[in-house]
C-alpha positions, 0 to 999 in steps of 0.5 A: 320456370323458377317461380316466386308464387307464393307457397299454397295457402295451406302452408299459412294455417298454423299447422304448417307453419309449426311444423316448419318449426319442428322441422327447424327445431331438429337442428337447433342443439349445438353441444357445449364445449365446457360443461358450466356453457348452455348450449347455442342455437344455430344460426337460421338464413332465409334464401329467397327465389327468383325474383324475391328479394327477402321480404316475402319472408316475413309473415312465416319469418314473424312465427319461426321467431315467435315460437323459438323464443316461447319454447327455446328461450335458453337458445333463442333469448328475446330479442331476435330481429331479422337482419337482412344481409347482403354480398357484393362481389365487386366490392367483395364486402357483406353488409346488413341492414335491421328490417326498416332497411336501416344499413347497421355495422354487424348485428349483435352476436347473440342474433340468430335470424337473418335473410339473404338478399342477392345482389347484382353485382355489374349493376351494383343494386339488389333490384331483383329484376338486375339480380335474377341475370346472375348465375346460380353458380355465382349466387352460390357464392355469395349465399357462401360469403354470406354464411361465413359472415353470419358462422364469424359473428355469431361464432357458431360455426354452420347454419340452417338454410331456410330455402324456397323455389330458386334459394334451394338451387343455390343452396344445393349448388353450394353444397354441392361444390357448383360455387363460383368467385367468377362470373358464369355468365354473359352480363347483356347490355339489355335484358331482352335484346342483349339478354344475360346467358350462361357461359360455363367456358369463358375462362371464369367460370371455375365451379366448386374451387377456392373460395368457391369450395363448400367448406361444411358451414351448413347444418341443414338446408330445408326447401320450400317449392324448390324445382328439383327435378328441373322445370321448363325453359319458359322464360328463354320462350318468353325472351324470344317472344319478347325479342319478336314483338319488341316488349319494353326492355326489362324483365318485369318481376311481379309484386314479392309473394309472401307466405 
């Protein structure tokens, strides 16, 4: 399944953590269009997995900071603070919270940190049990909405994806035109008995058009535990089990991981 375990252990030991800032420091130099102009660091989106919701981020989230304002203080000049951004498709409107969930108008243009948190739109609450019913496709999107948002005020205009599990799917997706404005998906009234499922035929569901389309605001996307090579249905088994046995009526996500 996709899975929100944590990242293995060695990926906390300061060696790992590095190296996942070298992998990020290779696309942090945006030119300078005037000759007087220092260059700009990019923009840097965390995309959470299934059943995440941001905050498992933090501990690797604390170091990136740490060591791009030690090393690269021209791009990344102190302070930078998370910023967690959010997409409703109803409402079709982005907002941000500061990391104590404080909701702000826009983070300060000069902020190069954020961290996506999907939202379920039908249910109108990011609750990552409500949220993991919602398409990939449709998540595409709004990682989508989100990144425009962040390219608009900054005024750098691609980002670097920092993905893990489920948030490198969504990341590909977008990149690779699978994004939809409308719903590919069967929104249940009740997760076990009536359970949210893909429907790619309902008339909706148009992957990859506009303003669906990928429009090159990604300067690189770095995948974390990502299922690449696809995984085993096991939560359509769990489902059907549950729907045998008549398990309470939510599907029950565990405690974020942090890594």
């Amino acid at each position: 399944m996709i899975s929100k375990l944590p990242l293995p252990a060695t990926l906390l030991s300061k060696c790992a953590l590095s190296l996942l800032t070298l992998l990020i420091s290779s696309q942090l130099f945006i030119p300078a269009v005037h000759a007087q102009a220092p260059p700009l660091g990019r923009p840097i989106l965390f995309v959470h997995g299934w059943c995440g919701d941001g905050t498992e981020w933090e501990p690797l989230r604390n170091h990136v900071i740490g060591s791009l304002t030690r090393d690269f203080p021209t791009l990344y000049p102190t302070p930078q603070s998370n910023y967690y951004a959010y997409y409703n498709a109803s409402a079709d409107f982005v907002w941000f919270e500061d990391n104590t969930g404080q909701s702000i108008g826009y983070p300060p243009s000069t902020n190069r940190i954020f961290s996506i948190k999907f939202y379920d739109p039908v249910g109108e609450d990011p609750n990552p049990e409500d949220v993991a019913r919602v398409s990939i496709l449709n998540k595409a999107y709004e990682l989508s909405r989100v990144i425009k948002e962040i390219a608009r005020i900054t005024t750098i205009k691609d980002v670097i994806l920092v993905t893990h599990s489920m948030g490198g799917l969504v990341a590909r997706s977008y990149v690779e035109n699978l994004g939809s404005q409308r719903a590919c998906y069967n929104y249940g009234s009740n997760p076990i008995w009536d359970p949210s499922s893909p429907n790619y035929v309902n008339g909706l569901c148009r992957p990859g058009q506009s303003p669906a389309n990928y429009t090159l605001d990604i300067a690189d996307i770095i995948t974390l535990d990502t299922p690449h090579g696809g995984t085993e249905p096991r939560i359509s088994r769990w489902a059907f089990i549950a729907r045998s046995t008549a398990v309470p009526a939510r599907v029950k996500c565990n405690l974020p991981a942090r890594f």
